[in-house]
LUMKESE-323051 format. One record per residue (C-alpha): chain; x, y, z. Coordinates in nm, 2 decimals. Example, Ala and Ser with C-alpha at 12.3 -4.5 7.8 and 13.67 -1.06 7.14 Angstrom:
2
{'A', {1.23, -0.45, 0.78}}
{'A', {1.37, -0.11, 0.71}}
***
This chain:
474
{'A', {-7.60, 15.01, -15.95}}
{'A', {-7.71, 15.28, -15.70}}
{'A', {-7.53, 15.34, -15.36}}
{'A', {-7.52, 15.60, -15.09}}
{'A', {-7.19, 15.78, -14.98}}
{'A', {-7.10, 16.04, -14.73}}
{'A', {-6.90, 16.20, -14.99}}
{'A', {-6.83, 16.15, -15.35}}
{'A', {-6.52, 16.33, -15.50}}
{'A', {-6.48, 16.40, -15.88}}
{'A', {-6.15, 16.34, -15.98}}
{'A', {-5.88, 16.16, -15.85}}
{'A', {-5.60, 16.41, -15.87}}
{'A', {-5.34, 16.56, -15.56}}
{'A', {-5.63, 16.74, -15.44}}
{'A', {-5.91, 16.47, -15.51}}
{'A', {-5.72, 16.17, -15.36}}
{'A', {-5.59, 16.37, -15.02}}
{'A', {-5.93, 16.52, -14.97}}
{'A', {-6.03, 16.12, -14.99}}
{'A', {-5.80, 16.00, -14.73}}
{'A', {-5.88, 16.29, -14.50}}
{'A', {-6.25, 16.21, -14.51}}
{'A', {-6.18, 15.85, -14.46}}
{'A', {-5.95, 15.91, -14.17}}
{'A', {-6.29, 16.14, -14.04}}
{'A', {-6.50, 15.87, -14.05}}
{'A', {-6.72, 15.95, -14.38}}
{'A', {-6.81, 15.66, -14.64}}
{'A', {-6.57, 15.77, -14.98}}
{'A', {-6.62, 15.70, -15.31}}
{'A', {-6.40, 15.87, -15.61}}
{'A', {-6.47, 15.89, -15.93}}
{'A', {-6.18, 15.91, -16.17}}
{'A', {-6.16, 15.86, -16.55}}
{'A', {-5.82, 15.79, -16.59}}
{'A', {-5.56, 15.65, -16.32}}
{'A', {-5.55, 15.73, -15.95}}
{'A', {-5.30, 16.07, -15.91}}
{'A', {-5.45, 16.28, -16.18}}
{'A', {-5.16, 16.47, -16.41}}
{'A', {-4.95, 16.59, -16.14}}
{'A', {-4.85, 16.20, -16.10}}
{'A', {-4.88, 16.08, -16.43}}
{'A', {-4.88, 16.41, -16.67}}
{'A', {-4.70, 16.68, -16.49}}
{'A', {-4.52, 16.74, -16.17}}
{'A', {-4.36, 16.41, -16.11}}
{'A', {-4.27, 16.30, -16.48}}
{'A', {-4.16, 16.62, -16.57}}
{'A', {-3.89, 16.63, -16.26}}
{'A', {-3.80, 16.27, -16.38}}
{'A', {-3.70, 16.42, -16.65}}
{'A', {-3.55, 16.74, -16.51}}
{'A', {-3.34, 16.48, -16.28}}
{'A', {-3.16, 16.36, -16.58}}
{'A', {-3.09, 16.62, -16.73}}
{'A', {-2.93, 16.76, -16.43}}
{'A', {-2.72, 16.45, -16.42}}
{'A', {-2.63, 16.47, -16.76}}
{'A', {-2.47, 16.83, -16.74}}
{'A', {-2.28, 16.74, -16.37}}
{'A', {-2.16, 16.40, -16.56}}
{'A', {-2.05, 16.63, -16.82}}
{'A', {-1.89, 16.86, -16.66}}
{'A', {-1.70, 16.60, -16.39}}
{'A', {-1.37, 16.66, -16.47}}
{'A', {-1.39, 17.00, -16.32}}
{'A', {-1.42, 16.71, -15.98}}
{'A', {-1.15, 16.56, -16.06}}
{'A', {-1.39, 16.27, -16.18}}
{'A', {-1.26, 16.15, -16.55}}
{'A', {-1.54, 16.06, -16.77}}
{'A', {-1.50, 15.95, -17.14}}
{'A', {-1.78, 15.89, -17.42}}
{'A', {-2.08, 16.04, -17.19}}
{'A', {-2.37, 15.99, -17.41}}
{'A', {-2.76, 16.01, -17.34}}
{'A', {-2.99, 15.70, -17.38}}
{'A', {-3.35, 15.91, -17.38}}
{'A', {-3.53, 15.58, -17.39}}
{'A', {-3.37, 15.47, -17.09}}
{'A', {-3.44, 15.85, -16.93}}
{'A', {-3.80, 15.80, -17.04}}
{'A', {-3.80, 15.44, -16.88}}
{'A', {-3.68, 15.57, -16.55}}
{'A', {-3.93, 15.84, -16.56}}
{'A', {-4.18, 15.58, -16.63}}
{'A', {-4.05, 15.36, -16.29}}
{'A', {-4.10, 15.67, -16.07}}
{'A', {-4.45, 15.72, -16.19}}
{'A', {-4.53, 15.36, -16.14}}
{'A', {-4.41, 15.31, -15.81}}
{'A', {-4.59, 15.64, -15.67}}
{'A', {-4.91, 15.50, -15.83}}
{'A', {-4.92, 15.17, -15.65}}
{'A', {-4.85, 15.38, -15.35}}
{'A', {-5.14, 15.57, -15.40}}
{'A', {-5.34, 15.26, -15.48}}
{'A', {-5.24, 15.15, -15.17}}
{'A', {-5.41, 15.44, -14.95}}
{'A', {-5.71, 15.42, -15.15}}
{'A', {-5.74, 15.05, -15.02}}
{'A', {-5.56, 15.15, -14.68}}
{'A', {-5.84, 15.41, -14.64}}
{'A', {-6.15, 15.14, -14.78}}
{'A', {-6.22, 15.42, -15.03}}
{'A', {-6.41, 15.32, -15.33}}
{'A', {-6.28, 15.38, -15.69}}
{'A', {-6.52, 15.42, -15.99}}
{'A', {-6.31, 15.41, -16.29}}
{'A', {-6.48, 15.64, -16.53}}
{'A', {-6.66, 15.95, -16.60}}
{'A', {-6.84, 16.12, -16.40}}
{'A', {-7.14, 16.39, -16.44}}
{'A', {-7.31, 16.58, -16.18}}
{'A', {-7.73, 16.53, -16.17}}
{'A', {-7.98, 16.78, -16.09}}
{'A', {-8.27, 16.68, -15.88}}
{'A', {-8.40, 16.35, -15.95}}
{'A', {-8.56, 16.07, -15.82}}
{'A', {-8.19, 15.97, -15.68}}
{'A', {-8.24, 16.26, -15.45}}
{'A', {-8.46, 16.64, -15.42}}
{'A', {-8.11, 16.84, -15.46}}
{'A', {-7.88, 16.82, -15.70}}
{'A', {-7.56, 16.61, -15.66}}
{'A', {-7.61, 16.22, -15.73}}
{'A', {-7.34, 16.14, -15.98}}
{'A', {-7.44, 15.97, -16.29}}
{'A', {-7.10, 15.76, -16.35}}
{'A', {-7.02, 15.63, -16.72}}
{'A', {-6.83, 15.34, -16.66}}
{'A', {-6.50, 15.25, -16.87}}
{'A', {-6.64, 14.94, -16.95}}
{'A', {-6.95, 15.04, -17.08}}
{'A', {-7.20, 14.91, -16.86}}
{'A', {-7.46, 15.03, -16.73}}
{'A', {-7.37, 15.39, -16.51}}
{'A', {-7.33, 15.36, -16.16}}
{'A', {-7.58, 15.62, -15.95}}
{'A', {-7.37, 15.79, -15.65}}
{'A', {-7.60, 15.94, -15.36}}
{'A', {-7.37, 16.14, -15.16}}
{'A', {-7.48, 16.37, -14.88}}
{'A', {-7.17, 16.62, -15.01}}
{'A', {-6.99, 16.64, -15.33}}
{'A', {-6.63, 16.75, -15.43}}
{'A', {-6.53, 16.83, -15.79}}
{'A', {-6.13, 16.80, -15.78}}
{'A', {-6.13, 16.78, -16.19}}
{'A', {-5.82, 16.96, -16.22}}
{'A', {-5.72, 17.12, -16.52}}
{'A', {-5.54, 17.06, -16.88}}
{'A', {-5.31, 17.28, -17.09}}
{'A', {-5.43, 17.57, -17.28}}
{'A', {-5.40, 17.67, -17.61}}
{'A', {-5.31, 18.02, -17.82}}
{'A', {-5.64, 18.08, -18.03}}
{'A', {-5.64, 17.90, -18.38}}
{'A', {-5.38, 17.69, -18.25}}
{'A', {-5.38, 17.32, -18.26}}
{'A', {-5.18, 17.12, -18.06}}
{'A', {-5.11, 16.81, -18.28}}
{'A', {-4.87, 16.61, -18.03}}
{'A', {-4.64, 16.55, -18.32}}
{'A', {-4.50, 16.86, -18.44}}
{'A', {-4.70, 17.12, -18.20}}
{'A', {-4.70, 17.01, -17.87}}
{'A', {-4.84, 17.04, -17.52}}
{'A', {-4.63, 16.99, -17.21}}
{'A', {-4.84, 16.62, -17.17}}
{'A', {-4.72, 16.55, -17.53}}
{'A', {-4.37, 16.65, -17.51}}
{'A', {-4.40, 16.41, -17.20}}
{'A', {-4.45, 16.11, -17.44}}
{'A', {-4.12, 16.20, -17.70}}
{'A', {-3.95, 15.91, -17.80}}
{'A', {-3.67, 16.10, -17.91}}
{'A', {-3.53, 16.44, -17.87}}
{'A', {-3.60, 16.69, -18.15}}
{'A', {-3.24, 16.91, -18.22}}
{'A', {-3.50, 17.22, -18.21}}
{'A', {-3.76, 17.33, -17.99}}
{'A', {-3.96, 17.69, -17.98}}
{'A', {-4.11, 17.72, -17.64}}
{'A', {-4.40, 17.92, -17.64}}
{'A', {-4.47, 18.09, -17.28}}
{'A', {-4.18, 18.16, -17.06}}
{'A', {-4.37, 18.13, -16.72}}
{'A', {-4.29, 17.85, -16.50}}
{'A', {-4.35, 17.52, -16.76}}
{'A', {-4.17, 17.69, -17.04}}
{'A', {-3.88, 17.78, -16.81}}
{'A', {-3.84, 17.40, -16.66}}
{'A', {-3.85, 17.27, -17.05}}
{'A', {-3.67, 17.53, -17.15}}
{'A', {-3.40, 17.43, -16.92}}
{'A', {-3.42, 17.07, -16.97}}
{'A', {-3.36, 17.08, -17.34}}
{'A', {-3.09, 17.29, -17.33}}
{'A', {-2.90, 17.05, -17.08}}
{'A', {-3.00, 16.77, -17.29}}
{'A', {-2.88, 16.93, -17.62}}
{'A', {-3.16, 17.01, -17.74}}
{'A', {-3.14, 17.37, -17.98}}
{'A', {-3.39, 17.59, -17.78}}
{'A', {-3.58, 17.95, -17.83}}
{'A', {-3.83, 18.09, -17.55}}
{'A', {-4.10, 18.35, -17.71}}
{'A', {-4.27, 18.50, -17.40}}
{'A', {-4.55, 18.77, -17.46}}
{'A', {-4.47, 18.98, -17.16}}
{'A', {-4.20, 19.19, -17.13}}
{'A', {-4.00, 18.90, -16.88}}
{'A', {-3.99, 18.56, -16.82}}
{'A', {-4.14, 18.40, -16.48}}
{'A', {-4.38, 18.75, -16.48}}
{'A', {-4.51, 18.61, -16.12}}
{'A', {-4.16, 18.60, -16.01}}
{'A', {-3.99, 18.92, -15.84}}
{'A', {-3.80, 19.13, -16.11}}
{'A', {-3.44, 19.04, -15.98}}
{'A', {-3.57, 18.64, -16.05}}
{'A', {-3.64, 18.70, -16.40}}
{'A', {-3.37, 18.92, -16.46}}
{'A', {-3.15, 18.67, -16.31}}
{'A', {-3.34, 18.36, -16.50}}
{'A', {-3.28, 18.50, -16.81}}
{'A', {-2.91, 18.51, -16.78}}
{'A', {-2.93, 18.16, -16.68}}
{'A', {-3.10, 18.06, -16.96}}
{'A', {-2.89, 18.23, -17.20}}
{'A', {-2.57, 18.09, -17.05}}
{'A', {-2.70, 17.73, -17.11}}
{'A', {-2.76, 17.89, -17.49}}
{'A', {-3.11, 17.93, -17.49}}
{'A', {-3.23, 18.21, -17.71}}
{'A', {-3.48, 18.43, -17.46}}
{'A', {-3.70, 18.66, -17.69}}
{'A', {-3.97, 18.85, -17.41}}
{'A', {-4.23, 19.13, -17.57}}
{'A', {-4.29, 18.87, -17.86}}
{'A', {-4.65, 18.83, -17.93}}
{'A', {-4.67, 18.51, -18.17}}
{'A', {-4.93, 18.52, -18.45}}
{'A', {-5.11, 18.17, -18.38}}
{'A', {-5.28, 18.18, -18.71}}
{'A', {-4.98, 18.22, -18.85}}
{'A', {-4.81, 17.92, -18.70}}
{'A', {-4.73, 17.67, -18.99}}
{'A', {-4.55, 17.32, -19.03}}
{'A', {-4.34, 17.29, -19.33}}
{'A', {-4.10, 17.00, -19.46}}
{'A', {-4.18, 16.87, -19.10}}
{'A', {-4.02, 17.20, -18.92}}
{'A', {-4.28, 17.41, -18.74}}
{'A', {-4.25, 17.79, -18.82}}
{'A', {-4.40, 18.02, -18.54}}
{'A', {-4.41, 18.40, -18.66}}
{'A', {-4.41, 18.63, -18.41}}
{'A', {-4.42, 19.03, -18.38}}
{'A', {-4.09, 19.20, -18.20}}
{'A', {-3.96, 19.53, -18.19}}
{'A', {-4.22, 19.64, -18.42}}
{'A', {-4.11, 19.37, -18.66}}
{'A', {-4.25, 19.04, -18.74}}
{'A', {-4.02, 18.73, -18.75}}
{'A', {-4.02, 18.39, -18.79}}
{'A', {-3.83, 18.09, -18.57}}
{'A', {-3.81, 17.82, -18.75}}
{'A', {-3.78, 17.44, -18.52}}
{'A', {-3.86, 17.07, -18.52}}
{'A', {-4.08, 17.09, -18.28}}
{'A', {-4.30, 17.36, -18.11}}
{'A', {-4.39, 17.32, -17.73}}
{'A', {-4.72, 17.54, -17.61}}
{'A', {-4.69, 17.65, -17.23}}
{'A', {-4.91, 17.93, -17.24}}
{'A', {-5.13, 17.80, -16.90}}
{'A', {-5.38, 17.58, -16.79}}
{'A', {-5.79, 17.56, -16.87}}
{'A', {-6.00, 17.42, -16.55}}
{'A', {-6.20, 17.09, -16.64}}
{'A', {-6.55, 17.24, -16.61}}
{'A', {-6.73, 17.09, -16.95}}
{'A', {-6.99, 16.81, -16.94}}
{'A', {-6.96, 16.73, -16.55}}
{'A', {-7.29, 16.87, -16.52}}
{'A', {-7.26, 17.23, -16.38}}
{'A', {-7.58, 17.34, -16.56}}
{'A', {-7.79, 17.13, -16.37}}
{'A', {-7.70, 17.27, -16.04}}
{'A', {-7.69, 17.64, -15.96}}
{'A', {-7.27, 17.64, -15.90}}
{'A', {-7.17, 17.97, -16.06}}
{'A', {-6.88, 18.00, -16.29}}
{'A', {-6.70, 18.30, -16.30}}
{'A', {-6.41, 18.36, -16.54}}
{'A', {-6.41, 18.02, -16.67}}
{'A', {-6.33, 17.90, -16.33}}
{'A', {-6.62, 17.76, -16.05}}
{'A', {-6.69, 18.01, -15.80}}
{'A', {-6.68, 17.91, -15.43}}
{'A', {-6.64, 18.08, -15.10}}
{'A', {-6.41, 18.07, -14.83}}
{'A', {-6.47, 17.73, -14.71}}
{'A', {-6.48, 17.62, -15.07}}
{'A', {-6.81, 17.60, -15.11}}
{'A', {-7.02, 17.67, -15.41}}
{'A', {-7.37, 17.80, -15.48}}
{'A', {-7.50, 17.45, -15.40}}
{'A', {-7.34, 17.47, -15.00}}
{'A', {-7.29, 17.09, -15.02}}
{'A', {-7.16, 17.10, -15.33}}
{'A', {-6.75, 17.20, -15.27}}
{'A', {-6.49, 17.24, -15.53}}
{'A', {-6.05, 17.23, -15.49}}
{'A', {-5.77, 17.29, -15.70}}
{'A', {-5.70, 17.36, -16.10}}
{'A', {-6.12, 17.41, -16.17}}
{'A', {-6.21, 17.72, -15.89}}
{'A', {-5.80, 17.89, -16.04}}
{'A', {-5.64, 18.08, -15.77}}
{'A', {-5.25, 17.93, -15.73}}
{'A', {-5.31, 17.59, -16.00}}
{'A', {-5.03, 17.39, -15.75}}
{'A', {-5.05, 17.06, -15.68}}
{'A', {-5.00, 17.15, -15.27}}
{'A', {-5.26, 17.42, -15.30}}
{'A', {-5.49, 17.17, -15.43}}
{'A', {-5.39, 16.92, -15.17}}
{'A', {-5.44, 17.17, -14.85}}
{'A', {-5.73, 17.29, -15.02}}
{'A', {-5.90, 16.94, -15.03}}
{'A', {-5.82, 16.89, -14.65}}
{'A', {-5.98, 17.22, -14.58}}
{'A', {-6.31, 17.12, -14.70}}
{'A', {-6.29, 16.81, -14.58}}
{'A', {-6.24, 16.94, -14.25}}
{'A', {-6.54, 17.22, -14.28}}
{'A', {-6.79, 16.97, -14.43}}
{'A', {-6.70, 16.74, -14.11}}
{'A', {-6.78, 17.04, -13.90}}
{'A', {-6.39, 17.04, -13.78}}
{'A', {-6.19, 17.34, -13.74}}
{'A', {-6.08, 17.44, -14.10}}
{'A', {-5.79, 17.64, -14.26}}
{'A', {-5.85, 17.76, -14.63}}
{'A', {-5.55, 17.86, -14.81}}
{'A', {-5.37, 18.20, -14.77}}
{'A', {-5.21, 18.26, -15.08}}
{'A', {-4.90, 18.46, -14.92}}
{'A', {-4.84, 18.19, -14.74}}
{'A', {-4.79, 17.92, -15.04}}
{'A', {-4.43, 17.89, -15.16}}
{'A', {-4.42, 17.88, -15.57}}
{'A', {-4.14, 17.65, -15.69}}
{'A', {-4.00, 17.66, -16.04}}
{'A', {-3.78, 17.29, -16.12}}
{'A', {-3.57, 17.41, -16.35}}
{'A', {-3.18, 17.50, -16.33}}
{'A', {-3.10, 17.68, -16.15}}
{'A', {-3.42, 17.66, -15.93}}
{'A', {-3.66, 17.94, -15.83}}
{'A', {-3.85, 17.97, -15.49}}
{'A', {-4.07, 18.22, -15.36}}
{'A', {-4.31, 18.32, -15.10}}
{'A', {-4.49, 18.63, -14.98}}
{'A', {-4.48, 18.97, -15.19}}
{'A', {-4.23, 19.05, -15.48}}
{'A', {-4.11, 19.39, -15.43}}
{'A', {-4.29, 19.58, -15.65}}
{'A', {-4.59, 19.43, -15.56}}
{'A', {-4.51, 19.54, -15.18}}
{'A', {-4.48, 19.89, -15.29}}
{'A', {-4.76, 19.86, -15.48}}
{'A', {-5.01, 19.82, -15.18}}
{'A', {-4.81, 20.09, -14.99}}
{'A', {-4.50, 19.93, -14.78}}
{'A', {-4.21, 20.11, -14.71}}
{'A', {-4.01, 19.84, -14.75}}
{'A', {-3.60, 19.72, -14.71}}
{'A', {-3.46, 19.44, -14.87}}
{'A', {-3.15, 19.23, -14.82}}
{'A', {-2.95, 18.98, -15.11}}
{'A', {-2.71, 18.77, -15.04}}
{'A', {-2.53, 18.54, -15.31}}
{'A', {-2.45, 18.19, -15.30}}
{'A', {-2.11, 18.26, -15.39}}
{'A', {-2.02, 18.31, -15.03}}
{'A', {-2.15, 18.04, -14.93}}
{'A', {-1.91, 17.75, -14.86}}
{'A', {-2.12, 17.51, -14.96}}
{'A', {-2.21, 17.62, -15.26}}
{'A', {-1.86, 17.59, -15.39}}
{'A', {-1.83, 17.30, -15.25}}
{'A', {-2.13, 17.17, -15.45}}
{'A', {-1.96, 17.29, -15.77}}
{'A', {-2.30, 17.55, -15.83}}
{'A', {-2.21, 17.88, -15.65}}
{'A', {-2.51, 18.03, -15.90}}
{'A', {-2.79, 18.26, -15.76}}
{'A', {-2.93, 18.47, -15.44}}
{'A', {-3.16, 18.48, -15.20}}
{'A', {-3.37, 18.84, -15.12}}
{'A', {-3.54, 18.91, -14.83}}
{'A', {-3.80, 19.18, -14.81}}
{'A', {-3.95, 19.31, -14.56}}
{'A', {-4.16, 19.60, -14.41}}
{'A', {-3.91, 19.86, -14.30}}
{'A', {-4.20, 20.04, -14.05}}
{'A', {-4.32, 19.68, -13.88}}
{'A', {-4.04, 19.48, -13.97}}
{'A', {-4.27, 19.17, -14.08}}
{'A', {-4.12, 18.94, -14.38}}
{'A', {-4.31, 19.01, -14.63}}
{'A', {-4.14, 18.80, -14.92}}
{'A', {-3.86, 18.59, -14.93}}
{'A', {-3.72, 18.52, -15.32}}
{'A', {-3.46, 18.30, -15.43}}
{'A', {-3.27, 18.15, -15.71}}
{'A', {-3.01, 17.89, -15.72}}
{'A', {-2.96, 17.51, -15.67}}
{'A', {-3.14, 17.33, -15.43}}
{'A', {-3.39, 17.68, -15.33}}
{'A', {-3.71, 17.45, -15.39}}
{'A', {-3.59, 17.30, -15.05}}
{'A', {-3.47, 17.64, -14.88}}
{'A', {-3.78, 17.75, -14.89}}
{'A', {-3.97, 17.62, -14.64}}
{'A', {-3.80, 17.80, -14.38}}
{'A', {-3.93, 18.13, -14.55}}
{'A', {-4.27, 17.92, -14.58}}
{'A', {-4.27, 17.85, -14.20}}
{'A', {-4.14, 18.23, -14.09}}
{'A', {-4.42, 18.33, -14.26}}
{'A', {-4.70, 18.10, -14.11}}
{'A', {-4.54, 18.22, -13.78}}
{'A', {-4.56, 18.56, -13.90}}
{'A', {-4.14, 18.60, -13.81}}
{'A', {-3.93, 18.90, -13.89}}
{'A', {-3.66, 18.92, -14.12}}
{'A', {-3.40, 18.95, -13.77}}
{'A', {-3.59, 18.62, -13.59}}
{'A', {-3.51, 18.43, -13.91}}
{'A', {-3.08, 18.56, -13.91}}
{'A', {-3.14, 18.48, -13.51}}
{'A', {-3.17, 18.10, -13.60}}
{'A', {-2.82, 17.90, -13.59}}
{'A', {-2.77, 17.76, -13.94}}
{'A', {-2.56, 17.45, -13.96}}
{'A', {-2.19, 17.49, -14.14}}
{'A', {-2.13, 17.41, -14.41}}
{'A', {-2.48, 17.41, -14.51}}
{'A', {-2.66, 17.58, -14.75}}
{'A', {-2.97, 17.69, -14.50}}
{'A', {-2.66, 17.94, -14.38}}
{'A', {-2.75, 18.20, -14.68}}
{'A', {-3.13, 18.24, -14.53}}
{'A', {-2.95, 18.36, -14.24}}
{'A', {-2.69, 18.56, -14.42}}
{'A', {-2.99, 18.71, -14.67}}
{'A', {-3.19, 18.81, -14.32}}
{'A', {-2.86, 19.01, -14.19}}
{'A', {-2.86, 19.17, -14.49}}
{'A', {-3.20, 19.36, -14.45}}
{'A', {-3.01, 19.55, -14.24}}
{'A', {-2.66, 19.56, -14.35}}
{'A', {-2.54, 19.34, -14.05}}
{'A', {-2.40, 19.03, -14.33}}
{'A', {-2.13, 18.88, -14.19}}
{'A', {-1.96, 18.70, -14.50}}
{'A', {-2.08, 18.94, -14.76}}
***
C-alpha cells in the first residue's frame, strides 16, 4: 500500500506521540509508525512502570514504619506479584488513554518497523518510509512531505558485557522480575541506579551501588550527592564510588553473579543474585535508514540544528536519538517544537537550563539551572542559600523531615541561577524553581511569594531568604 502524509513520525514514544497530536491539532494528515505499543518505553519500559514500582515500595516502608503514627500494623508482608500486577494496571490504563488520542486526533498507526528511503520512484528526496509490517505482509510505502524520527533510545551496556535478563540485567529486565532476588549489584549510580537502588533496599532486597566516578548522581550539585549517599546508606545500601568494574571479568557462578571491580588501588569482587546494568542509554539509530539520506551523526547521536532539523531540512529528529537531556518531557516539548517550526508557527526549542531533572527515588532529587560549581566554573560570583525540611512544619507532620533545598544565585545580578533540592515530595516543588526561571525571577521575587501554611512550598520561600541570610525559621 502506498499513501501520502503531511507527516510521518518514527516512533511512537513521549516525544513521537505528542509531536502526533500537535500536528493533528495543526491541521497536518499523521501517520506513526511504531514497532511495538503506542507510548514507547517511558510508558511501558521506563518512567511509568518503574514509579509503579517505586510507589510500593514507598508504601511498604510508611506501612512499616506506622506505629511511629500511632497506626498498629501486624504481619506486613510484600506480595511482589500483586506489586507487579498493579504496575501492570497503571501501564494499561495510560495505554488505552493514549490509544484514545491517537483515534481522538484521526492519526494513523502502522504497527511495525519502519526504515527511512532514499530517493526513489516514491519520491526525488529521500524520506518515503518503507514500513515492515508485524504481520508480514507486504510493506506499507509512506510519502510524507516531512519526517520525524522519535526512535528513542535503549539501555547501554559496559564493553564485553552481556546483559542476559536472568542473572545480568537491564533496567527493562529487572522490570519483568517475578520475584525479588535477596542481592542486587547495581552498576552506575546516576539517576536509574539511584531509583533501584532505593527501591530494593525498601523492599528488602540486599543492595551494593558500584559507580565509576568519584559520586553518585554526578549531574547532580555536590551537596545532592553528598546528601544521596547518606540516604542510601541509612536504608543499608553499600555505596562504593571510584570503582571501575572490570566487565570482562564479570562472571556467573552457582547462579550468583560476581562483578570485580578496581578500588583504592585494589581489585575486589561483590558477589550477588542478581546484577542490574545502569550505566546509560544508546539512541536507536541502526537500520532506520540514515545512510540513505545525508542526516549526519555525530557522537553516535543524529545531528540537528536549532529547530531540530537535520541535514535533510525536512527531515527532523526529537528526544533519546539526537542525546542532549534523554527526558521523557524534553522529548515531549521537543516534538511540539518541530511541529510547530515545520507548520511555519512560532517555535520554542528547548533551553536546557530551563528543564528540571527529577530523580524518583527516596528521598527524591530535583533540580534546575546551574550546580554550583558549575556556576563558578563559567565565572559567577555567586551566593547560595539552604534551608532544611526539618523546620518545616509540614514536613514533620508528614513523618519525613529528610533533605534541603539550595538556592543559588548570581550575587552581582541577583538572577536564580539553580535551584537544587532533596527530600520528599521535591519532584513536585520544583516547578516553582522551573517557572522562576522561565520568568527569569530572582532568588528575593521567589521568598516575595506568600507560601501557604502548613505547606511544604513554604521551604522555597524559606531557601530564597536564605541567599541572603534573612530566614525566618532557620
Amino acid at each position: 500500500m502506498t499513501k501520502e502524509y503531511d507527516l510521518v513520525i518514527l516512533g511512537a514514544g513521549t516525544g513521537g506521540y505528542v509531536a502526533a497530536i500537535r500536528a493533528s491539532q495543526l491541521g497536518l494528515k499523521v501517520a506513526v509508525v511504531e514497532k511495538e505499543k503506542l507510548g514507547g518505553t517511558c510508558l511501558h519500559q521506563g518512567c511509568i512502570p518503574s514509579k509503579a514500582l517505586l510507589r510500593s515500595a514507598e508504601v511498604f516502608k510508611t506501612v512499616q514504619n506506622a506505629e511511629e503514627f500511632g497506626v498498629m500494623t501486624e504481619n506486613t508482608s510484600l506480595n511482589f506479584l500483586k506489586v507487579q500486577e498493579r504496575k501492570a494496571a497503571v501501564v494499561e490504563q495510560l495505554y488505552k488513554g493514549v490509544q484514545y488520542l491517537m483515534k481522538k486526533g484521526k492519526i494513523d498507526i502502522f504497527e511495525g518497523f519502519g526504515r527511512i528511503l532514499g530517493p526513489s520512484i516514491f519520491s526525488p528526496s529521500a524520506g518515503t518510509i518503507s514500513v515492515e509490517n508485524n504481520s508480514g505482509s507486504e510493506n506499507d510505502m509512506l510519502i510524507p512531505k516531512n519526517v520525524l524520527i522519535a526512535t528513542g533510545s535503549h539501555p547501554k551496556s559496559l564493553p564485553g558485557l552481556t546483559m542476559d535478563e536472568e542473572h545480568i540485567l537491564s533496567s527493562e529486565g529487572a522490570l519483568r522480575l517475578e520475584k525479588l532476588p535477596e542481592t542486587i549489584t547495581i552498576i552506575g549510580g546516576g539517576v536509574i541506579g539511584v531509583e533501584w537502588a532505593s527501591m530494593f533496599a525498601d523492599f528488602g532486597v540486599e543492595v551494593t551501588v558500584l559507580e565509576y566516578v568519584d559520586r553518585i548522581l554526578p549531574l547532580e550539585d555536590e551537596d545532592i550527592s553528598q546528601e544521596m549517599e547518606r540516604a542510601l546508606k541509612k536504608k543499608g545500601v553499600n555505596v562504593l564510588t571510584a570503582a571501575k568494574v572490570l566487565s570482562e571479568e564479570v562472571t556467573i557462578t552457582d547462579g550468583q553473579v560476581l562483578v570485580t571491580f578496581e578500588h583504592d588501588g585494589k581489585k575486589k569482587t561483590v558477589k550477588a543474585e542478581k546484577a542490574l546494568v545502569s550505566v546509560g542509554r544508546s539512541a536507536n539509530i541502526k537500520d532506520i535508514g540514515l545512510e540513505n539520506t545525508d542526516i549526519q551523526v555525530k557522537n553516535d547521536v543524529i545531528a540537528v540544528n536549532k529547530k531540530y532539523q537535520t541535514k535533510e531540512s525536512h527531515i527532523y529528529a526529537i528526544g533519546d536519538v539526537i542525546g542532549g537531556l534523554q527526558l521523557a518531557h524534553v522529548a515531549s516539548h521537543e516534538g511540539i517544537a518541530a511541529i510547530e517550526h515545520m507548520a511555519g508557527e512560532e517555535a520554542h526549542p528547548v533551553i536546557e537550563e530551563f528543564v528540571a531533572k527529577c530523580t524518583y527515588s527516596s528521598p527524591e532529587v530535583a533540580s534546575i539551572g546551574l550546580t554550583e560549581r558549575t556556576a563558578i566554573e563559567r565565572g559567577f560570583k555567586v551566593k547560595t542559600g539552604k534551608f532544611l525540611f526539618k523546620s518545616i512544619g509540614k514536613s514533620l507532620v508528614n513523618g519525613d523531615s529528610s533533605g534541603f533545598v539550595k538556592f543559588v544565585s548570581d550575587s552581582k545580578t541577583e538572577d536564580l541561577l539553580g535551584v537544587h533540592m532533596i527530600g520528599a515530595h521535591v519532584t513536585d516543588l520544583i516547578s516553582e524553581a522551573a517557572l522562576a526561571k522561565v520568568l527569569d525571577a530572582t532568588h528575593w521575587e521567589v521568598a516575595s511569594t506568600i507560601h501557604p501554611h502548613p505547606s511544604l512550598s513554604e521551604i522555597m520561600g524559606e531557601a530564597a531568604l536564605a541567599v541572603d541570610g534573612k530566614e525566618i525559621h532557620g
